[in-house]
N, C-alpha and C positions, 0 to 999 in steps of 0.2 A: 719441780720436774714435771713436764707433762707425762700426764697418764690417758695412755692412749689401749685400756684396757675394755673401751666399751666400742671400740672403732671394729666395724664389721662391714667385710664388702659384701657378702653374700647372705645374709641375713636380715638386713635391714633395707635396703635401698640397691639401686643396681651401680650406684656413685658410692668414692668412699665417704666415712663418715667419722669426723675427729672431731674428741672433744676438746673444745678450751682448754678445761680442765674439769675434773671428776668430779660429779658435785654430790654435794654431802647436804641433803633437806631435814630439817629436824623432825624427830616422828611425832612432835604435837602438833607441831603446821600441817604433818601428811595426815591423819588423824581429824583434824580440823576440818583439809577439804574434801577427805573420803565423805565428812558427814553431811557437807554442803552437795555436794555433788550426789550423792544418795536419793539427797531430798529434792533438788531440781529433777532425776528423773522421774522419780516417783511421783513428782506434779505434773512431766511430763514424759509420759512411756515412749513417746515418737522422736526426741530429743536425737537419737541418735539409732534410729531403729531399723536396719536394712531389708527387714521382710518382706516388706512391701515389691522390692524388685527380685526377689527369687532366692532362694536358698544357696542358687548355684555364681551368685554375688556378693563378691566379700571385701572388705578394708584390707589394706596392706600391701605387701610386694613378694612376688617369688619370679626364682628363677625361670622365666619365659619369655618371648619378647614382648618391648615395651611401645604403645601407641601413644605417642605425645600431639597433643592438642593445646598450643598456647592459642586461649581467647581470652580477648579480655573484654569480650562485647555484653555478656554480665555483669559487668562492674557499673554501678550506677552512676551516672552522667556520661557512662560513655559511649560513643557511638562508635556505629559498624566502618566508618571509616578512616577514623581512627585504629581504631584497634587492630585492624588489617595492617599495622605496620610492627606491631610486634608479634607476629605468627613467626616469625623465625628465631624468634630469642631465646629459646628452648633446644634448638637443633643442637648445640655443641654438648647437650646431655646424651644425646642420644648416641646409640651405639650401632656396627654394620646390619646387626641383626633385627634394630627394631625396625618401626614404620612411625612415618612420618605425616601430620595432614594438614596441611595452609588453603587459603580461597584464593589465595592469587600465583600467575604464574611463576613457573617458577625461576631463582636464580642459580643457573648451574653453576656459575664459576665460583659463586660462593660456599656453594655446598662442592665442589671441589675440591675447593682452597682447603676446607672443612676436616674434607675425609684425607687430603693427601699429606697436611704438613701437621696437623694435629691430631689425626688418627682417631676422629671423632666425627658424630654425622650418619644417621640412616640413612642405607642403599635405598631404601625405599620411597619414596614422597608420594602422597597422594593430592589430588589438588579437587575442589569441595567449587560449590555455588549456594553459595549462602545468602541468596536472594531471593532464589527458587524455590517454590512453594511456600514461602514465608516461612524460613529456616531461619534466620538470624543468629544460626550458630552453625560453628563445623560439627559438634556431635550431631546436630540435624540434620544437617546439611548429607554427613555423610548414612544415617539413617534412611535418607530420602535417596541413595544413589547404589541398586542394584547389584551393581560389581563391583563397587569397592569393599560392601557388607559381603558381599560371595568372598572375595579375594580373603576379608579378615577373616570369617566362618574357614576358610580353608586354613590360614596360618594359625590359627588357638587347635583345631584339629590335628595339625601335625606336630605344637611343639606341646601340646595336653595342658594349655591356656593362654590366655593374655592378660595382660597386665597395662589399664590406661589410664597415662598421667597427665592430668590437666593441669593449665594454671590455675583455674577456677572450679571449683567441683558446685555443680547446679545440677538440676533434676535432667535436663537433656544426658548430661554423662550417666547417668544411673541407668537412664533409660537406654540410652546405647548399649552398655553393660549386660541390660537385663536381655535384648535383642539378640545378640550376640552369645550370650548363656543360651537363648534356647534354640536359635539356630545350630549353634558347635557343637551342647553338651558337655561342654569343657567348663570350668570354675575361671570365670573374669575378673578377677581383682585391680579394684580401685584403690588408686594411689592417694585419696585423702578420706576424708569421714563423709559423711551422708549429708545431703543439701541442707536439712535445716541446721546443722551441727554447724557445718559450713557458715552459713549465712549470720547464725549468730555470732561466731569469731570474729566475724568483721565486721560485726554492728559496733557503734562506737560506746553507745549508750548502755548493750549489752556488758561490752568489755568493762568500762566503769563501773557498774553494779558488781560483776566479777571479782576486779581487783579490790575493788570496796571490803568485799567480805573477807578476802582474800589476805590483804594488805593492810587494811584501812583508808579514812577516808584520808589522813594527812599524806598520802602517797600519790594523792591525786590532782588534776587542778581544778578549783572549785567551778561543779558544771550541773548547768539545769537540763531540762525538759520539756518542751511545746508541741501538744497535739493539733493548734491550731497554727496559721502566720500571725492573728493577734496577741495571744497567747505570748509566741518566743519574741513579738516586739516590746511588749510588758516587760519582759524580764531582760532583755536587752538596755532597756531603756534605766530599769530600776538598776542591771549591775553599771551601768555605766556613768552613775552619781558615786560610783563606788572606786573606778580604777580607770585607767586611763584609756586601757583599750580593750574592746571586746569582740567575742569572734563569734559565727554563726555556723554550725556546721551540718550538712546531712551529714546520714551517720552510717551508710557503707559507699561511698566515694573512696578514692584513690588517690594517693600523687599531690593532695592539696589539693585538688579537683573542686571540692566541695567546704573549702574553707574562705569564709567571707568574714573581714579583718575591718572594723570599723574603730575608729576616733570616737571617745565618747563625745567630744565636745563637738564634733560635728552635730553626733548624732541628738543632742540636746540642745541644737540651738533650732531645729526642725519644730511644726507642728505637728501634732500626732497624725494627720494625713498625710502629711508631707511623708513624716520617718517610714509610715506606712507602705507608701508609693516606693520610697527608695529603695528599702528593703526588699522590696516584693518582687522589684527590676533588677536588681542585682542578684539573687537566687535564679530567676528566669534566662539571667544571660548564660549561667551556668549549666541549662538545658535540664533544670530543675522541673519534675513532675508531679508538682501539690504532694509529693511522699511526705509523710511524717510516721514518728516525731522528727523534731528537729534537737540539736542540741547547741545548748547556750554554753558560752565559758566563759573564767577569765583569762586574757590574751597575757601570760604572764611574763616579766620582765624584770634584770635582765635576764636571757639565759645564754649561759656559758657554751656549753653544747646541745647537741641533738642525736644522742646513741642509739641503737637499735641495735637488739639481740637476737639472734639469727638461730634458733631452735628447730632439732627435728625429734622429732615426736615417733618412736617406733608402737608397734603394737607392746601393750604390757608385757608381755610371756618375754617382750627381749630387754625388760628395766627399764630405769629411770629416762624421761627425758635427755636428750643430749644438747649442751650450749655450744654449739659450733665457732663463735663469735659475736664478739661488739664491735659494731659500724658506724662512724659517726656521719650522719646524713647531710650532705651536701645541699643546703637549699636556698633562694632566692626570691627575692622580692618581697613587697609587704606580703605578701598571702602566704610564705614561707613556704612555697613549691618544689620537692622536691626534685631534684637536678642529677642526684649522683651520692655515689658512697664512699668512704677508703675505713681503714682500719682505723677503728679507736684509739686515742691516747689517753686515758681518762688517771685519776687520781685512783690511788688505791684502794680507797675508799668507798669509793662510788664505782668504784670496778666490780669488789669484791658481793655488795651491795647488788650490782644488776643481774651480775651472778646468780646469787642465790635468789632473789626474787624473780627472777625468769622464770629459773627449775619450777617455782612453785606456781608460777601461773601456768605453763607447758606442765605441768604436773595435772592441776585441776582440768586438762584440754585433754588429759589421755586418759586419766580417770571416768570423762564422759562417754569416753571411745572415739576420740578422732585421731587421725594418724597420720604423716604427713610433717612436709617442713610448714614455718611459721615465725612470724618475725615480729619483737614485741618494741613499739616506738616509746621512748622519751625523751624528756628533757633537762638537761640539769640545770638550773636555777639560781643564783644568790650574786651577789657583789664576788666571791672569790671564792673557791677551792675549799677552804677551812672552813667554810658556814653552808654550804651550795646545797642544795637537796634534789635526790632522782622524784623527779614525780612524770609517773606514766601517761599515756595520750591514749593508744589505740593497738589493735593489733593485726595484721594482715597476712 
């Protein structure tokens, strides 16, 4: 039976929130990563530290209206024109009361459509120039623009806060946040954790250390590390005397954005300049910027599916993570680019299995203090069902 005991509209999120099912973590695994997570911040006090932008800025959500800002122009490899096509893909969260901010104009009949036959959709929409003065984001953008900051300063004034939910939480949001706190004087609460908390969650190489400790390593797919491009063509070259295909990834990319999928025997019949050359042009196509590290893997096969567990993370004081769902991700092409999602069908096995190890990685994520939805990729692996193993990828 579902137990929809921890599903709270007004406590946790301005959306409802249902769990899969109830999940039950064992208190040595929690135990385990209270201690690992103790010790990461203790090496690092700034991990997760909102001081910096004001007392009168904090993690979470309360009841007042909500400022949604989908950008995804911080997502690395990708660009501001791109990105400008998914400002709208957030609006069906939003409600009559919140406010709304895109850089392009705008489409009324869809926001229309929006508010009139699904009862969803901000009255409000602001529209941003994220060109101007070298903004490259709507939090800047809208920073940089006089009366739409008066406009926000007036609505936190009258409802005694705001509440702004990004797709991406980066330093521009905080600092909007923090701008806004002392223009109003009102308490601004952000809908995810603080940028570097942020930024580590979607490191890939982060995540794999995580789960490592977390998990272990047989939960993983076997993956290096390269500070240099000769570096991750070495180990490229040495895993690919090893298996048949290997991949190259940066490590906070998006969507398969940054997944480069090579034949080893291609890549072994190359001279070391040549493999050199190739590699180095195939990163660049990708609108790769010398970022490192990079990470190596092996490109493993066959696999069955590709689940992804779909977690929100409330502040502690309201419990345990919640697994909302497993999605099995639709993808395409050699570079296995995501396309799409629908509901999992997975064995019970490896259901029961993502399950519980989700909780604990979204466990270790709230432990640190980040808050927010979150969505943990993998893959399951084997000739069949009865032998197949979940081994994790990433998390976003």
């Amino acid at each position: 039976m579902r137990d929809c005991t921890l599903c709270s509209l007004m406590t946790l999120a301005p959306w409802p929130i249902t769990a899969l099912e109830k999940l039950h973590l064992d208190t040595s695994a929690i135990a385990h990563i209270k201690a690992l997570t103790e010790s990461w911040t203790a090496d690092e006090p700034a991990l997760n530290n909102p001081e910096p932008y004001g007392q009168g800025v904090v993690c979470g959500w309360r009841a007042v209206p909500t400022l949604y800002l989908e950008d995804h122009r911080s997502i690395q490899l990708q660009s501001s024109d791109r990105a400008k096509y998914f400002e709208y893909r957030s609006f069906g969260l939003s409600s009559a009361t919140d406010i709304y901010i895109r850089s392009e104009g705008r489409t009324e009949p869809f926001e229309q459509y929006q508010r009139e036959n699904l009862d969803v959709g901000a009255d409000t929409v602001l529209t941003v120039d994220v060109t101007q003065y070298g903004a490259n984001s709507l939090a800047k953008a809208c920073l940089s623009n006089a009366n739409h900051m008066s406009y926000l300063t007036s609505r936190a004034q009258q409802a005694g806060g705001l509440n702004i939910c990004p797709f991406i939480v980066d330093d521009d949001i905080w600092i909007l946040a923090k701008e806004l706190y002392r223009l109003s004087g009102c308490v601004i609460t952000v809908m995810g954790p603080t940028p570097r908390l942020a930024d580590r969650a979607n490191d890939k190489l982060w995540f794999f250390d995580t789960a490592c400790a977390i998990l272990g390593k047989a939960h993983m797919p076997r993956t290096w590390r390269a500070y240099t491009l000769g570096a991750a063509i070495a180990e490229l070259q040495y895993l690919a005397k090893q298996t048949p295909v290997v991949v190259l990834k940066t490590t906070s990319s998006a969507g398969s954005q940054g997944n480069l999928v090579f034949h080893s025997n291609d890549l072994l019949q190359l001279s070391e300049e040549a493999c050199f050359n190739h590699v180095k042009q195939r990163l660049l196509n990708t609108g790769w910027q010398d970022d490192f590290p990079l990470l190596i893997a092996d490109w493993e096969n066959p696999v069955q599916m590709s689940p992804s567990a779909q977690a929100w993370i409330p502040t502690a004081t309201h419990g345990l993570p919640i697994i909302e769902g497993l999605f099995t991700q639709v993808l395409a092409g050699e570079q296995a680019g995501f396309i799409g999602a629908k509901k999992a069908s997975l064995p019970t096995r490896i259901k029961k299995q993502m399950v519980y190890e989700a909780g604990l990685l979204a466990s270790c994520l709230q432990q640190l203090g980040y808050f927010g939805r979150v969505s943990f990729d993998a893959i399951v692996v084997g000739d069949n069902p009865d032998d197949s193993q979940l081994h994790w990828i990433e998390c976003n």
